[in-house]
C-alpha positions in Angstrom: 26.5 -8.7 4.3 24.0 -6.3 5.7 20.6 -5.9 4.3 20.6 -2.4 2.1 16.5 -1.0 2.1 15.6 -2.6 -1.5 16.6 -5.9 -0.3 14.7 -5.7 2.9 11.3 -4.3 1.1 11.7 -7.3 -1.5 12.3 -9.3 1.7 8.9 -7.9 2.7 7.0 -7.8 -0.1 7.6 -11.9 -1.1 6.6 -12.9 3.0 3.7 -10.5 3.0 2.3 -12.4 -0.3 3.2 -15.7 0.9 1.3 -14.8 4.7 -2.4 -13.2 2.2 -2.0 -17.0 0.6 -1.5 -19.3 3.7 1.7 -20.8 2.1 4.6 -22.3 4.1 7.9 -21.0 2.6 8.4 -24.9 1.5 5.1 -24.5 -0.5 6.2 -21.5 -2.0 9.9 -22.7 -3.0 8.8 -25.9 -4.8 6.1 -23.9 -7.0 8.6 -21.7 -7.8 11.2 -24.3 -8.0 14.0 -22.9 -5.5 15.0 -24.1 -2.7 13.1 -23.2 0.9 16.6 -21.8 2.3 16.8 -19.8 -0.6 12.9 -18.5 0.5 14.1 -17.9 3.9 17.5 -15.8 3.4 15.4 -13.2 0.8 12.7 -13.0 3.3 14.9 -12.4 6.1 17.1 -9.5 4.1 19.9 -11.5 4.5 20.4 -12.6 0.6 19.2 -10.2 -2.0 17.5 -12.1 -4.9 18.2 -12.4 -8.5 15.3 -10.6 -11.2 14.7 -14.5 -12.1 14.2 -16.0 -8.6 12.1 -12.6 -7.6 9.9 -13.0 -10.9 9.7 -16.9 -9.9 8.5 -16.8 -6.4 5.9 -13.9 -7.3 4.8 -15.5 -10.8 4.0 -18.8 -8.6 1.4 -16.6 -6.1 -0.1 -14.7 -9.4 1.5 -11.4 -9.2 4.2 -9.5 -10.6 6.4 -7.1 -9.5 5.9 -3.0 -10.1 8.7 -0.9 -10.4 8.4 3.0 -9.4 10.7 5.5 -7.9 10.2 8.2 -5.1 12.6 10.9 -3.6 15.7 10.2 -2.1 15.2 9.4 1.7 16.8 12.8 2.4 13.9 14.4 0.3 11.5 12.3 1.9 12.7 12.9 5.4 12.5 16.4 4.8 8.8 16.0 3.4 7.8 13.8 6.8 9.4 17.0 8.9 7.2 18.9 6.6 4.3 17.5 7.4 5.1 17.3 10.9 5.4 20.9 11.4 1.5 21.2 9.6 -1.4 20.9 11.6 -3.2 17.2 10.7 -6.3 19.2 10.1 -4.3 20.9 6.9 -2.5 17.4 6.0 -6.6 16.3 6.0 -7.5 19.0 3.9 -4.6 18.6 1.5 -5.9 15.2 0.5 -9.4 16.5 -0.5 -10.3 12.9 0.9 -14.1 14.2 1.9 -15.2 15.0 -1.6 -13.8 11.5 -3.1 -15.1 9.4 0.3 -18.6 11.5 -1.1 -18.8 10.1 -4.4 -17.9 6.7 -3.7 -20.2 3.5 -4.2 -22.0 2.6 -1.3 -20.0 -0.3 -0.2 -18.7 -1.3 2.4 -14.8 -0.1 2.7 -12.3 1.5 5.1 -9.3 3.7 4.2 -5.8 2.3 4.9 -2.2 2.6 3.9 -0.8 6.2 4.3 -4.0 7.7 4.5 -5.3 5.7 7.6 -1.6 6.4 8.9 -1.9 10.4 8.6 -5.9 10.0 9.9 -4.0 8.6 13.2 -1.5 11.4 13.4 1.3 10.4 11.6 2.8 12.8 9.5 3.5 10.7 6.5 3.2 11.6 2.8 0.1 10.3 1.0 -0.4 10.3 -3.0 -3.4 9.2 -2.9 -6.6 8.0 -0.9 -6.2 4.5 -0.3 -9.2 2.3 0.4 -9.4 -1.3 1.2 -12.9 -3.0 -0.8 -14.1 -6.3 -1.2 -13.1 -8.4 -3.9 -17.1 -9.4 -4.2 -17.8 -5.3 -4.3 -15.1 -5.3 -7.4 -18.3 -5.3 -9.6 -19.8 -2.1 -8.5 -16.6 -0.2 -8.0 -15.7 -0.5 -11.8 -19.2 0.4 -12.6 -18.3 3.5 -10.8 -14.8 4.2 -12.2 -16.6 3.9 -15.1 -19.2 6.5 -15.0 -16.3 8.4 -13.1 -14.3 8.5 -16.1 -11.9 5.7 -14.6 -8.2 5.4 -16.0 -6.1 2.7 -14.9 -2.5 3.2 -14.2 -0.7 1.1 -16.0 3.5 0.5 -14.2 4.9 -0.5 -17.9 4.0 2.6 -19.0 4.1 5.0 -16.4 1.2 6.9 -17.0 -2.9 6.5 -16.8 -4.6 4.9 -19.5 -8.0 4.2 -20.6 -8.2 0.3 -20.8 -7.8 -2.3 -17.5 -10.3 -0.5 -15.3 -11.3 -3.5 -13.9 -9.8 -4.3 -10.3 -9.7 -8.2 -11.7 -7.5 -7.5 -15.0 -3.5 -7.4 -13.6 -2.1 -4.3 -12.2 -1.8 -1.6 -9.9 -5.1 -0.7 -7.8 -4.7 2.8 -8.7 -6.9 4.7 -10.7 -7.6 8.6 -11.8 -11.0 9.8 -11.5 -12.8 12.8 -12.1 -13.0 13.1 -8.0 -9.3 12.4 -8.5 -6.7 9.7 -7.6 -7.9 6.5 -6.0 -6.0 3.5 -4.8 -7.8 0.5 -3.6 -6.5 -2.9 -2.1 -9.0 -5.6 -2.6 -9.5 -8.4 0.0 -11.4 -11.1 0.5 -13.0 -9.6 4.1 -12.2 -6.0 4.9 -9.7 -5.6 8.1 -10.5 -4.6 11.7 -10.9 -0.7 11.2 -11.2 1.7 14.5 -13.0 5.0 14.4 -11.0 8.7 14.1 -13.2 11.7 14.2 -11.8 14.7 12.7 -13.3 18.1 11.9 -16.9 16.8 12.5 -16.7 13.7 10.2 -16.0 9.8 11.5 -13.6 7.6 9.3 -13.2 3.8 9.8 -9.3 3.8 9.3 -6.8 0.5 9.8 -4.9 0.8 13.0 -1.2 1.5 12.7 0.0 -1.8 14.3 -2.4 -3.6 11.8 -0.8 -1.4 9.1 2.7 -2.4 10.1 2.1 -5.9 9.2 0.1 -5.3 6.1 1.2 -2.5 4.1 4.7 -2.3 3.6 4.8 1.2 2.0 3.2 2.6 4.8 4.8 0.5 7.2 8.2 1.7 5.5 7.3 5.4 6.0 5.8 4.8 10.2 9.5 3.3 10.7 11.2 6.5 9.0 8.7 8.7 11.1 10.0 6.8 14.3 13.6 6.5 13.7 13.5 10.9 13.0 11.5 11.3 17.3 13.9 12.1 19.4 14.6 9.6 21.9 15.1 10.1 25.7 17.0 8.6 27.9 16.2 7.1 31.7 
């Protein structure tokens, strides 16, 4: 049976984990007591997994999993031809990133998902900043959601709230701010960034291929982008 898209980004989402945590697929089935096969056909798309295994294999690498919804790909195909039709300096604007990246702590961080995508030129939707930080930075950066009039989003709920701020407690890395919405992934080392210059300001962004590997969302969204280019033939 061919792999539908929520079976392939489950799929991706249980290898990426397994890759941040050095764990060999045998490793990760007898923590989570399944078999390795069973490992291999969810990673590969090729089995889709039930809630229990899913909640298994994540629960034994310390994370859970978040539901959300977005548009229906025709909606966001439409939104990517959008954006494509709008010059990147406007996309830029649209973000208000240059206010926020002005009030942040001085640590060291680089922007990635979706917004280091559309920094590179491709036109693909962004929520919300995304920055990658330091897990030994966490301290400072929820002393500053703090004073910032932090809320953390919290999935069960689907809304902000008051309570979790810090990037430690469980949860999405998302947060509402007075300079607006934030995402952040922690790491233990910040990734290899190169330098985009746009409308007089330098930003240290996550190259595309790097992003391909790392971030499924905006990986997901680069392969929609390509699949909608034309293509020529030789």
């Amino acid at each position: 049976m061919p792999s539908t898209r929520l079976v392939t980004l489950l799929g991706n989402t249980v290898r990426h984990q397994r890759h941040l945590r050095q764990l060999t697929q045998c490793e990760l089935a007898e923590a989570a007591k399944v078999s390795q096969a069973a490992v291999a056909r969810i990673e590969s798309g090729s089995r889709a997994p039930s809630v229990a295994v899913l909640e298994a294999l994540l629960a034994a690498m310390d994370v859970q999993l978040v539901v959300d919804v977005e548009p229906l790909d025709a909606h966001l195909d439409a939104r990517i031809a959008e954006l494509a039709a709008r010059p990147i300096v406007e996309r830029i604007a649209g973000l208000d990133l240059d206010r926020l990246l002005d009030q942040l702590p001085d640590v060291p961080q680089v922007l990635t998902g979706c917004t280091a995508a559309l920094l590179q030129g491709a036109p693909v939707p962004v929520d919300a900043p995304e920055i990658a930080l330091r897990w030994q930075d966490s301290k400072e950066f929820t002393r500053w959601l703090e004073a910032n009039y932090g809320q953390r989003w919290n999935a069960r709920w689907g809304e902000f709230g008051g309570i979790w701020l810090e990037p430690e407690e469980p949860g999405e890395h998302r947060w509402s701010t007075r300079h607006g919405e934030i995402r952040a992934v922690m790491c233990d080392e910040l990734p290899e960034t190169i330098q985009v210059r746009h409308g007089g300001r330098d930003y240290r962004v996550v190259p595309l291929a790097e992003l391909e590997l790392t971030e499924p969302r905006a990986a997901e969204l680069l392969r929609r982008q390509r699949a909608r280019l034309p293509t020529t033939e030789g």
